[in-house]
C-alpha positions as CSV (number, residue, x, y, z in Angstrom):
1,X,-7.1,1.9,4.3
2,X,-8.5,3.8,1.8
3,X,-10.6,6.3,3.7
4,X,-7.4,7.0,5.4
5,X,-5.7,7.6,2.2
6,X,-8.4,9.5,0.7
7,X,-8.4,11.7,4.2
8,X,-4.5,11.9,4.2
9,X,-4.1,13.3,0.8
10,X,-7.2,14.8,0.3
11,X,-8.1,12.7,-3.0
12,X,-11.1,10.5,-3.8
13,X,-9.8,8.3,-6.0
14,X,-7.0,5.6,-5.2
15,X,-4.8,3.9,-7.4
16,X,-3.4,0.7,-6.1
17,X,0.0,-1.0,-7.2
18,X,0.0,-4.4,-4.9
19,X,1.6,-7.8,-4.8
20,X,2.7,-10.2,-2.3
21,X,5.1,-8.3,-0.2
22,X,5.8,-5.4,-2.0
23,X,7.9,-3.2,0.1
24,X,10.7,-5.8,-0.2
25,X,10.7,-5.5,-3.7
26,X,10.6,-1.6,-4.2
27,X,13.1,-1.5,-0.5
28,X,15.5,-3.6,-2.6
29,X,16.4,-5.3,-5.8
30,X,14.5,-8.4,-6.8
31,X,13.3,-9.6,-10.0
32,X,9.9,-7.7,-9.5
33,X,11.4,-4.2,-8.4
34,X,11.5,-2.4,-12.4
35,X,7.9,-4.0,-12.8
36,X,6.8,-2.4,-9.6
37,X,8.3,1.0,-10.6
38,X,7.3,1.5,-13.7
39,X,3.6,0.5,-12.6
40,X,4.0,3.2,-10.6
41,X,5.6,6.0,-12.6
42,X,2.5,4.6,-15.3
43,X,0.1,5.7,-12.6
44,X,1.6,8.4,-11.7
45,X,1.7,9.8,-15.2
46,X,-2.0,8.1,-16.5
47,X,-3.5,10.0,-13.3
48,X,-1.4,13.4,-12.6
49,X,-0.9,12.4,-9.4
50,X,2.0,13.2,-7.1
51,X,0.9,11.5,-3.9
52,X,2.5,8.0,-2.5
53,X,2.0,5.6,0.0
54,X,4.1,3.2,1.3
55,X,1.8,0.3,3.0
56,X,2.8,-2.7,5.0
57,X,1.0,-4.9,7.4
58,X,1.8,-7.1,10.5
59,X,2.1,-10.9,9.6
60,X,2.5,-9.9,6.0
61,X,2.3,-13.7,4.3
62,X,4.3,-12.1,1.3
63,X,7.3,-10.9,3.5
64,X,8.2,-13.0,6.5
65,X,10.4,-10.7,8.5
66,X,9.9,-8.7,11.7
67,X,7.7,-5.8,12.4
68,X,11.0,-3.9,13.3
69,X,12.6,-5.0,9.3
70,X,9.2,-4.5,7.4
71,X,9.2,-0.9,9.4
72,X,13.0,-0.4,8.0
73,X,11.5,-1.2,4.4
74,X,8.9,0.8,4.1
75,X,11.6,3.8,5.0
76,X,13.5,2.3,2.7
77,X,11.1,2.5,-0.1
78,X,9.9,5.6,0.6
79,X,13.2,7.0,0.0
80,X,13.6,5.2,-2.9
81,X,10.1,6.4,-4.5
82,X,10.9,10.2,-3.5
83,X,14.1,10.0,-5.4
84,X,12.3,8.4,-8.4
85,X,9.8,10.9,-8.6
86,X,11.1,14.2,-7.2
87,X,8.3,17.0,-5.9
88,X,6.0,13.9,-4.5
89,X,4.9,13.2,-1.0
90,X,5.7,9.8,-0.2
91,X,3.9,8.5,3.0
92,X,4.8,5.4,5.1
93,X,2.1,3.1,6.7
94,X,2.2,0.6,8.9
95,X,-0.8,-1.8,10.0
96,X,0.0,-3.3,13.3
97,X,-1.0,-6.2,14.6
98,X,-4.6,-4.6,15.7
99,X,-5.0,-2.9,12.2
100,X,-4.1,0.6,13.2
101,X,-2.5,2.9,11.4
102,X,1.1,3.9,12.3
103,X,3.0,6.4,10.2
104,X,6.5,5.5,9.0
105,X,9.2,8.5,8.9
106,X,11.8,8.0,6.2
107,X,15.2,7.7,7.9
């Protein structure tokens, strides 16, 4: 995932924000969403950067649900993370179930 990344947005260097499921919490409102965000806006400031990607992965452990609702998430989030830092390209990822790379279009 990183080489893609590093391709994708032209960068070197990665920063990664991860825990167990992720998307559901930046998709929707839990009690790890304004940790998640503000690790990110702390990146995003530490680093300059204005690049984000939105990963998920089949048979995510951290986020039981379908393909078809982690797929909806990842939108979800991305749409969320582009309105919480305006003038960034946001990117959706999905790793299916052979580890290959599908984007994700914001709906």
């Amino acid at each position: 995932m990183s080489d893609y990344l590093s391709t994708a947005f032209g960068v070197r260097h990665l920063d990664t924000i991860t825990t167990a499921g992720l998307i559901r919490h930046v998709a929707a409102d839990t009690t790890q969403t304004a940790t998640l965000l503000a690790n990110v806006a702390a990146s995003m400031k530490a680093h300059g950067s204005n690049k984000i990607a939105v990963v998920a992965h089949h048979d995510c452990a951290g986020n039981p649900v379908s393909d078809r609702v982690q797929k909806q998430e990842v939108a979800t989030a991305m749409i969320r993370l582009a309105e919480t830092h305006p003038g960034s390209e946001v990117i959706g990822l999905w790793l299916n179930e052979q580890w290959i790379v599908e984007r994700i279009r914001a709906q």
